[in-house]
C-alpha positions as CSV (number, residue, x, y, z in Angstrom):
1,X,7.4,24.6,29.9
2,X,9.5,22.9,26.9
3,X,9.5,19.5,29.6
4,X,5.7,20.1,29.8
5,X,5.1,20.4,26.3
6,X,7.3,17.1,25.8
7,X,5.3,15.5,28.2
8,X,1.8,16.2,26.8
9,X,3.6,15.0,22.9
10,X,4.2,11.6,25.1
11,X,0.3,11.5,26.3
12,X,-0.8,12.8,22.8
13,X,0.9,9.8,20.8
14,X,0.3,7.3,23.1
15,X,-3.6,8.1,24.2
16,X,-5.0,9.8,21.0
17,X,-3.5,8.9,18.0
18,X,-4.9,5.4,16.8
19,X,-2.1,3.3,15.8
20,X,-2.6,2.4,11.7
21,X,-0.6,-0.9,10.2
22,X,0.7,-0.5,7.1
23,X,0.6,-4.0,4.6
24,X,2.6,-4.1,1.6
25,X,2.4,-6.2,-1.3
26,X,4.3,-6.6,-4.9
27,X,3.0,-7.6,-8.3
28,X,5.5,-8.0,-11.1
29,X,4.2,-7.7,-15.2
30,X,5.8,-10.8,-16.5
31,X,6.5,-12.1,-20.1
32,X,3.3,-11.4,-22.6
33,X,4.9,-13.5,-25.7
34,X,5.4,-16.5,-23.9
35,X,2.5,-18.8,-23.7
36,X,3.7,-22.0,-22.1
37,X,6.0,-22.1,-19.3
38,X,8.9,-24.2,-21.2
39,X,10.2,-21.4,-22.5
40,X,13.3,-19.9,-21.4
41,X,14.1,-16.2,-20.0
42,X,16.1,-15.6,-23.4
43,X,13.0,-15.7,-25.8
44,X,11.7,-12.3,-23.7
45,X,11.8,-9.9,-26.5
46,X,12.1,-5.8,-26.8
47,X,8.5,-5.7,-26.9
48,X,7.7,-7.9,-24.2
49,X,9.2,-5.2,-21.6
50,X,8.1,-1.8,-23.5
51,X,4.7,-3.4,-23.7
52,X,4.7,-4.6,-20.3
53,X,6.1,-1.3,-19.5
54,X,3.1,1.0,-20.7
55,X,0.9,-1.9,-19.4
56,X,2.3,-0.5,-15.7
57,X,-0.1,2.8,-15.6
58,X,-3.0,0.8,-17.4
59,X,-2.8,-1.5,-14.7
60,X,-2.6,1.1,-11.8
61,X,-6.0,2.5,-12.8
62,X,-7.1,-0.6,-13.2
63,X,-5.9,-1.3,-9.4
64,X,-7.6,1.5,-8.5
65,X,-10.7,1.2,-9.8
66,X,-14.2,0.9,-7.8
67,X,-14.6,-2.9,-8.9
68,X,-11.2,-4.2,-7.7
69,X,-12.1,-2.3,-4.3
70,X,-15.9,-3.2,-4.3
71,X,-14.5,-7.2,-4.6
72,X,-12.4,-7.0,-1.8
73,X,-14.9,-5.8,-0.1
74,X,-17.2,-8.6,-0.8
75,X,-14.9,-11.9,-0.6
76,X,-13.9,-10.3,2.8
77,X,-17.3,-9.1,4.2
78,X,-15.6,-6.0,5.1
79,X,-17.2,-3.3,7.0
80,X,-16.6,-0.4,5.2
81,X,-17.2,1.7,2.2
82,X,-15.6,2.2,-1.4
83,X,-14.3,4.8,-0.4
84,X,-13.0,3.9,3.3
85,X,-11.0,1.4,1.2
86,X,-9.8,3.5,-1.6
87,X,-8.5,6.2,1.2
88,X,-6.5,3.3,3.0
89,X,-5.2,1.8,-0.1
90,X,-1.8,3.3,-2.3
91,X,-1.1,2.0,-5.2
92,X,1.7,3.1,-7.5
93,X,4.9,1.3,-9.5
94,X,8.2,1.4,-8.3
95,X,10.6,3.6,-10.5
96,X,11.7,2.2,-13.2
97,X,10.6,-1.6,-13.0
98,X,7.4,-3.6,-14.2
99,X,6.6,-3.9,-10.3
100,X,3.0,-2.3,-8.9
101,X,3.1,-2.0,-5.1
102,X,-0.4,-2.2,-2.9
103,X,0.0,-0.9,0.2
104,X,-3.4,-1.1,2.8
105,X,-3.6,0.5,5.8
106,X,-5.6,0.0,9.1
107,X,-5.9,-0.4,12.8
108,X,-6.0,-4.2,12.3
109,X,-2.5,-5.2,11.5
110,X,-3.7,-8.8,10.7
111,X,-6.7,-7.3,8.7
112,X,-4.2,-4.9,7.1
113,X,-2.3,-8.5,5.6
114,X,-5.5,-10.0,4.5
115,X,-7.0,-6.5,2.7
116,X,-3.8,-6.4,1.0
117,X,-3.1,-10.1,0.0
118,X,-7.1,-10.1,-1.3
119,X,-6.5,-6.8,-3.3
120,X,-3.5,-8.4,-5.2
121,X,-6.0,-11.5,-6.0
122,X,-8.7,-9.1,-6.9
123,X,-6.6,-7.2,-9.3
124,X,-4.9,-10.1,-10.6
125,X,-8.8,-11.5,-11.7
126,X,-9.8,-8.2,-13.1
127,X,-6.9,-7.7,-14.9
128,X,-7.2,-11.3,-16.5
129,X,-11.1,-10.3,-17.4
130,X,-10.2,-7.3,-19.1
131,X,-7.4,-8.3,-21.5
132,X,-7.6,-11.6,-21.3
133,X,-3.7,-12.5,-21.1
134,X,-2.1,-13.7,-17.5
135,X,0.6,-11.2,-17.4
136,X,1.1,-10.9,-13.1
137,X,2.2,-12.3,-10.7
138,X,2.6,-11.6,-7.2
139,X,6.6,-10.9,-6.1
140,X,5.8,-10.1,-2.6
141,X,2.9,-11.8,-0.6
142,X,1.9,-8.9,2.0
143,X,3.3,-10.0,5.5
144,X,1.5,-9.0,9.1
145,X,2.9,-5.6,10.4
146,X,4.5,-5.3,13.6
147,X,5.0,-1.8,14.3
148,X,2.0,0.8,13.6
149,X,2.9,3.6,11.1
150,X,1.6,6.3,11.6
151,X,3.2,6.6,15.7
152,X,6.5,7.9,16.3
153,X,7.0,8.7,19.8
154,X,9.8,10.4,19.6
155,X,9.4,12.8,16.7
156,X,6.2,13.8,18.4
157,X,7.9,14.8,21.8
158,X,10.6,17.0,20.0
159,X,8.1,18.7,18.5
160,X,5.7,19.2,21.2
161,X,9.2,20.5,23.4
162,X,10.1,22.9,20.1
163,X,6.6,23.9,20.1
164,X,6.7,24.9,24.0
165,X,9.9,26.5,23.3
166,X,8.8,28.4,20.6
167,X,5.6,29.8,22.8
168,X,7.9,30.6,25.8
169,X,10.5,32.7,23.7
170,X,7.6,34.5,22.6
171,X,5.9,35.1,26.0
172,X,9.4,36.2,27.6
């Protein structure tokens, strides 16, 4: 029975689950005080960062917002809805650092790239419209996933064979 089991988690994974690509890309806050690019990295002040550093969460709800989304959806002609996008899309900052990550995911894993590459743009306008200063870049372009994920074959087949193994003890 715990072979069977294992043997339907193989068939489960690979004929029902619907493989989803995950595209990642970084935007870094960069220096506010500086308004030519002659200056050098020592004229970034105190300010500068804490600014740049509240700016972080601003920016995330900015990220998130129905207009960035609605956008993407336009310069792409995408199929979908606000809210299909906003449930594929993640964004947050990494700990610590004036870095916002976008992540897109969807069954496309060329799609994926382009959603997320187009929602750094987007973002990057919008911000740029709404307090008019120029203030990110993007670190990371997103690249074209290569493994799907939200499959793993084996983690599913151990749990399908615990599962079994946990329904025969309790017939026996």
């Amino acid at each position: 029975m715990v072979i069977l089991f294992a043997i339907l988690g193989a068939v489960y994974t690979n004929e029902f689950i619907v493989p989803k690509y995950e595209s990642e890309t970084r935007l870094l806050l960069v220096q506010t005080g500086a308004e030519n690019a002659t200056e050098d990295l020592e004229s970034i002040t105190t300010t500068d960062l804490t600014l740049n550093s509240k700016l972080v969460y601003n920016y995330i709800e900015v990220a998130k917002s129905k207009s960035v989304a609605n956008s993407v959806i336009k310069k792409l002609k995408l199929d979908m809805s606000y809210e299909e996008l906003q449930k594929n899309t993640s964004v947050s900052s990494v700990s610590d650092t004036e870095t916002i990550k976008i992540v897109i995911q969807h069954t496309d894993p060329q799609m994926a790239c382009k959603i997320a590459n187009e929602y750094a743009q987007a973002f990057i306008e919008r911000v740029e419209n709404i307090y008019k200063v120029s203030n990110v870049e993007v670190l990371d372009v997103a690249e074209v996933p290569v493994e799907p994920c939200n499959i793993d074959l084996t983690k599913n087949i151990v749990i399908f064979a615990f599962v079994g193994a946990i329904l025969v003890s309790g017939y026996i």
